[in-house]
N, C-alpha and C positions, 0 to 999 in steps of 0.2 A: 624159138624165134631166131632170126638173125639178121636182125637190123636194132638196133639199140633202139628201147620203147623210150618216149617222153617221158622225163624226169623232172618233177615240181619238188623243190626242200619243201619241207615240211608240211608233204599233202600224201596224208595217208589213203590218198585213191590212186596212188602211182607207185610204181616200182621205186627203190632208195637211193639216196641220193650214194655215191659212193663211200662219200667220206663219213657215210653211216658206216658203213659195211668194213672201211677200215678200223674204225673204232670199236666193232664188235669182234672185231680176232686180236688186236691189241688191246682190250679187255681180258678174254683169253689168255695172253700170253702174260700177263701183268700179274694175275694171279696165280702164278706158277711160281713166277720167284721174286715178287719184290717182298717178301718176309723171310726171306732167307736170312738177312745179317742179324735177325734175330731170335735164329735159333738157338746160340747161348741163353738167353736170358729167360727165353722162354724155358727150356731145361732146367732151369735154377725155376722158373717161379713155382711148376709143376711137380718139384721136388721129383725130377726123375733121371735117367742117361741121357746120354745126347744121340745114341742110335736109336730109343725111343721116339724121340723130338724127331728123329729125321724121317720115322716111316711118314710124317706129315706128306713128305716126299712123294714115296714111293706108293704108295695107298691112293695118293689125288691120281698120278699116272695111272697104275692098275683100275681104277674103276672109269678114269677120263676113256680108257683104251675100251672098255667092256658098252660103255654108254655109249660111243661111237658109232655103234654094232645099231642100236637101237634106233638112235634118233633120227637117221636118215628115212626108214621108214615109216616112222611115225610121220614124219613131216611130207611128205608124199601122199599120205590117208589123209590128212588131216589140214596141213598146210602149212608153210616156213611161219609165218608170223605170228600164230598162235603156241606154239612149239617155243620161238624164243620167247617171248612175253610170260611164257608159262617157267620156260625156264631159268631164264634171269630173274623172274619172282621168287623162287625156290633157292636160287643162291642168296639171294640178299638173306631169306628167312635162317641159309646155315652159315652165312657170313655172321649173323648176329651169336647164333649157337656156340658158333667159335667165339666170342668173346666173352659171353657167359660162362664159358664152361669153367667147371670149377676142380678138372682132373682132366690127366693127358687123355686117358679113355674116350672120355665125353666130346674133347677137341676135338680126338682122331676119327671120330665116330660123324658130325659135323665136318672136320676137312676133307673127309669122303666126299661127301652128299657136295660142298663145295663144285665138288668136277660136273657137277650139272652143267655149268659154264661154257662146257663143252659145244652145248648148241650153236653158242654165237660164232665159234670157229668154225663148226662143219656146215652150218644150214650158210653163212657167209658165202662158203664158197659155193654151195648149190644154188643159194638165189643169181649170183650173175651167172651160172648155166641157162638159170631160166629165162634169164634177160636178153642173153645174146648166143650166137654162135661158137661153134671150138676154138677158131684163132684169136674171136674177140674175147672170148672168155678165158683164154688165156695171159691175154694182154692186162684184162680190170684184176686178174689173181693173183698177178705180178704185182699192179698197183695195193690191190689188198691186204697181200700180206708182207708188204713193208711196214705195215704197223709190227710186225708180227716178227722183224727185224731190229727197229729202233725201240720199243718196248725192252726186250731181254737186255740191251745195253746202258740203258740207264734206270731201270726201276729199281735193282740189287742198290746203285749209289744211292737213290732218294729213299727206300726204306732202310738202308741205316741210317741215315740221316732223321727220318723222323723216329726211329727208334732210341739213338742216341737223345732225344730231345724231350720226347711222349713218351718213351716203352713201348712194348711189344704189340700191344693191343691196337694201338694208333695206326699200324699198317692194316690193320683189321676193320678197322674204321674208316682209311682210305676206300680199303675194296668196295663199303656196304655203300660210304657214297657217290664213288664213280660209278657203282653197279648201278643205283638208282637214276644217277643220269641218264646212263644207258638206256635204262628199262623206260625213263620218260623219252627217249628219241626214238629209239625203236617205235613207241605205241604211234608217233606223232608222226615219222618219216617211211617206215617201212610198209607199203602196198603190198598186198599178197603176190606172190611171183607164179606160184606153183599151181599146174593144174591139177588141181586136186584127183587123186585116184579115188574110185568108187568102188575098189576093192577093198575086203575087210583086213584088218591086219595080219592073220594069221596067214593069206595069199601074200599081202606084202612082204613077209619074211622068210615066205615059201618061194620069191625071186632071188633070193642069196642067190641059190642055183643056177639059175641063169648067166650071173655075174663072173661064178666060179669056175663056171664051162667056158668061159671065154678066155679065150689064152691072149688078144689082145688087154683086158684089162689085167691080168696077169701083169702083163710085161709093162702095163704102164707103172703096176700098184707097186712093183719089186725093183723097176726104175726110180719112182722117186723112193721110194724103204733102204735100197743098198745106195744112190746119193746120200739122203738124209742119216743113214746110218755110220756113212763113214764120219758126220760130222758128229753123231752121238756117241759114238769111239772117243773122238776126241774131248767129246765134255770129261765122260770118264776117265780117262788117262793122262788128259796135257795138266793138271793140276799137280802128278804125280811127276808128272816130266819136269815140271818147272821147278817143283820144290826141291825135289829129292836128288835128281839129276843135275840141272845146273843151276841150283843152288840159289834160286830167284828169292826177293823178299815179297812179300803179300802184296806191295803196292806195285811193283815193277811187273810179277806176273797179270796182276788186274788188269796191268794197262796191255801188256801182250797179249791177254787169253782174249783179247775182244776183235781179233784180227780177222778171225771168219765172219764176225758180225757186221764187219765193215766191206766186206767180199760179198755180205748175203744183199748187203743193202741196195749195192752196184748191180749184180744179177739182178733183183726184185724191177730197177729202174729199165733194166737194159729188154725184161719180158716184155715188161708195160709196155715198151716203147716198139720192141719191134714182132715181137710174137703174131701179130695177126699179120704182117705182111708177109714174115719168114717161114709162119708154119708153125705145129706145135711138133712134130713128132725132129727135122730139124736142130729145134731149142733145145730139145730132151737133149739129143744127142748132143751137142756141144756142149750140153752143161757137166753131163756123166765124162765127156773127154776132156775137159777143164780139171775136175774134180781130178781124175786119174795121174792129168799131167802135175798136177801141185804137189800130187803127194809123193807119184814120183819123182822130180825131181828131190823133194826133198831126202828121199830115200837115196837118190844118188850121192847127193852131198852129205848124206851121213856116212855111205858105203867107202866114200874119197876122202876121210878121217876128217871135215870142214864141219861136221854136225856141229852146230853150236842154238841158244837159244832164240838166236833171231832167226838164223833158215826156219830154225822151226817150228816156228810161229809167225814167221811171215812168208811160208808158204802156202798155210794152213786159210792166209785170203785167198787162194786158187779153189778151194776147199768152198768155201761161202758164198764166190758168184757161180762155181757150180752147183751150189744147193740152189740158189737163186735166179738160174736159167733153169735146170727143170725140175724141181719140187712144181710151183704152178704151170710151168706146161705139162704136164703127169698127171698132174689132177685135174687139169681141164679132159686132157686123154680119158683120165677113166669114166668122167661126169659123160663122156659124150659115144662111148662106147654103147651104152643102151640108155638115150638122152629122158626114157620113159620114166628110169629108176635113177636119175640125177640123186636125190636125197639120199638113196641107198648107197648106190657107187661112192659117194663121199664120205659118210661114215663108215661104210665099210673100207673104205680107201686109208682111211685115217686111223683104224685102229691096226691094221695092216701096220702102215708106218710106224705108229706108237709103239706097238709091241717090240717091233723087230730092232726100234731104237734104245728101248727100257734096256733089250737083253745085251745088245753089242757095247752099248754106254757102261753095264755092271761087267760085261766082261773084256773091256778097255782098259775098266781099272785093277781087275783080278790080275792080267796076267803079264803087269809089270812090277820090275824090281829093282835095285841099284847093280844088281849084275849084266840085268838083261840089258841096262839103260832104254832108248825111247825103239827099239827094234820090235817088239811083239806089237805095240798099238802103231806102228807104221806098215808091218804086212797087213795088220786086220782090216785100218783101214783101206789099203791097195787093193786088197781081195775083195774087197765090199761094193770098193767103185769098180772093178774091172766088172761085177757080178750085172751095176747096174748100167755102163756100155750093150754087155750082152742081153740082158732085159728089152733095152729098145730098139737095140738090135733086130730082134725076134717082133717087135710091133709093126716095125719096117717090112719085114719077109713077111710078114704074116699078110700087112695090108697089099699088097702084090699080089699074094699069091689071089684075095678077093678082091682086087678091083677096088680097092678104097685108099683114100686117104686122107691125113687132117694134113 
């Protein structure tokens, strides 16, 4: 479609209202880390390490990234709406698991299944594909996933805050009942989008290929992976910068480390706003050249002995409204590269980026040290964003070289 269809709240015979669709990636994103400040305690209840406690971490990513793969297709056969309703039903059931459980095993076993959650991020963005055209759907992705912005920035304060109050299990309790609200809006607000394929799944997953041959979704999916990457560098590594290097206390880096968050929130406004007039391929590219320019300058001012921790963390905003100029124009690119396999193109888009952000974030933090200071996670970052210039680069030549364009 591209003309935006009639939109009724709460009339599940229409497409969703938006501010549904924002609340299902800021769901998403809420369960990631607002139980973080109480991984201490949780470690103490569980009677175990705290690198134990943290695979909680790394386990939700590894299977969120692997489920990705899946759900797009499934939701193509089958259709967005029953896909999330089924699967925000299954989170609530391992949101509860996690509270029950009575050993880390058992948790971790549960915060797995947790990453089911995943649907409401990826099928989000596949339904306003279905809704509207590439530059409009770049413009509602932008608006969508500034939930997906201001979530990461204040959930960490509110679950220590109810952790310190309730304990551990209380942020577990949040999740099970915002989930449910969820799960009651979705059933209420969200219309089917998706024209259902009448191909059986085993062809659905036999399309990867199609996906894979295409070098422009390539260069969208590695456009926004090396954007987004150079900021998962940074999750990795700036905690290491701040502490170890110049010597930040827990509450001064808190309030620094959120400088790309407040960079992503600006991008996120600036897509919404001008993406369908400006183009999506464009947005990419300014955002991957915002990204580059932040980090180098920063890199300059470290190289001209002035590195200190405010360059370097308040460059790291240029970093965030380049994530947030084209992360959603990226993903609108690759939803519309073959608009047939919208569902697929997104999960597979999205575990793309997941993975490629897990590995650059663990090796952001591996290969800094008090000698190197903050130099190894500002090439990797640099290399990462020049990586994703060159990506859309290549989407640009490519669409030339066929007579296309978004």
């Amino acid at each position: 479609m591209n003309t935006t269809p009639k939109v009724r709240y709460l009339d599940r015979s229409t497409p969703p209202h938006i501010s549904t669709l924002i609340l299902l990636t800021g769901m998403a994103a809420l369960v990631m880390n607002v139980f973080l400040p109480s991984l201490p305690r949780m470690t103490a209840y569980f009677e175990t390490d705290y690198a134990m406690t943290q695979l909680s971490v790394s386990v939700y990513l590894a299977v969120n990234a692997v489920l990705q793969i899946f759900v797009g297709p499934l939701s193509d056969k089958v259709g967005r709406r029953p896909v999330l309703l089924w699967g925000i039903a299954l989170f609530l059931l391992a949101t509860l698991g996690c509270i029950l459980a009575t050993d880390i095993y058992v948790f971790l076993l549960f915060r797995m299944m947790q990453a089911v959650i995943a649907v409401a991020m990826v099928l989000g963005r596949a339904v306003v594909r279905d809704m509207v055209g590439p530059n409009e759907a770049a413009s509602m992705i932008g608006y969508v996933t500034m939930g997906m912005a201001v979530v990461p920035m204040i959930s960490p304060l509110i679950g220590g805050v109810i952790d310190e109050t309730f304990g551990w299990k209380a942020n577990f309790w949040l999740m099970f009942i915002l989930g449910a609200a969820i799960w009651l809006l979705t059933y209420r607000d969200l219309g089917e989008t998706a024209r259902v394929s009448g191909k059986t799944l085993v062809q659905q997953f036999s399309e990867y290929p199609e996906l894979l041959r295409s070098p422009r979704f390539w260069g969208y999916a590695m456009a926004a992976a090396m954007t987004s990457g150079a900021f998962f560098a940074y999750l990795g590594g700036a905690p290491f910068v701040g502490t170890e290097i110049f010597g930040l206390s827990p509450s001064t880096l808190g309030l620094l480390f959120g400088a790309p968050a407040l960079g992503y929130f600006a991008g996120n406004y600036l897509s919404g706003r001008y993406s369908a007039r400006i183009g999506v391929n464009r947005m990419v590219l300014w955002g991957a050249l915002i990204n580059v320019t932040g980090i180098g300058l920063s890199s300059l001012v470290f190289a001209l002995g002035y590195g200190s921790a405010i360059s370097f963390f308040g460059f790291m905003t240029f970093v965030g409204v380049g994530n947030g100029l084209c992360v959603p124009n990226a993903t609108s690119g690759m939803l519309s590269v073959r608009p047939h396999l919208a569902g697929t193109a997104s999960g597979l888009g999205g575990a793309i980026m997941l993975s490629a952000g897990a590995a650059l974030s663990a090796l952001g933090g591996n290969l800094l040290s008090v000698e190197t200071g903050a130099w190894p996670l500002l090439f990797l970052m640099l290399v990462t964003a020049v990586a994703a210039v060159a990506s859309i680069r290549l989407v640009i030549w490519r669409e030339r070289m066929l007579g296309v364009g978004l």
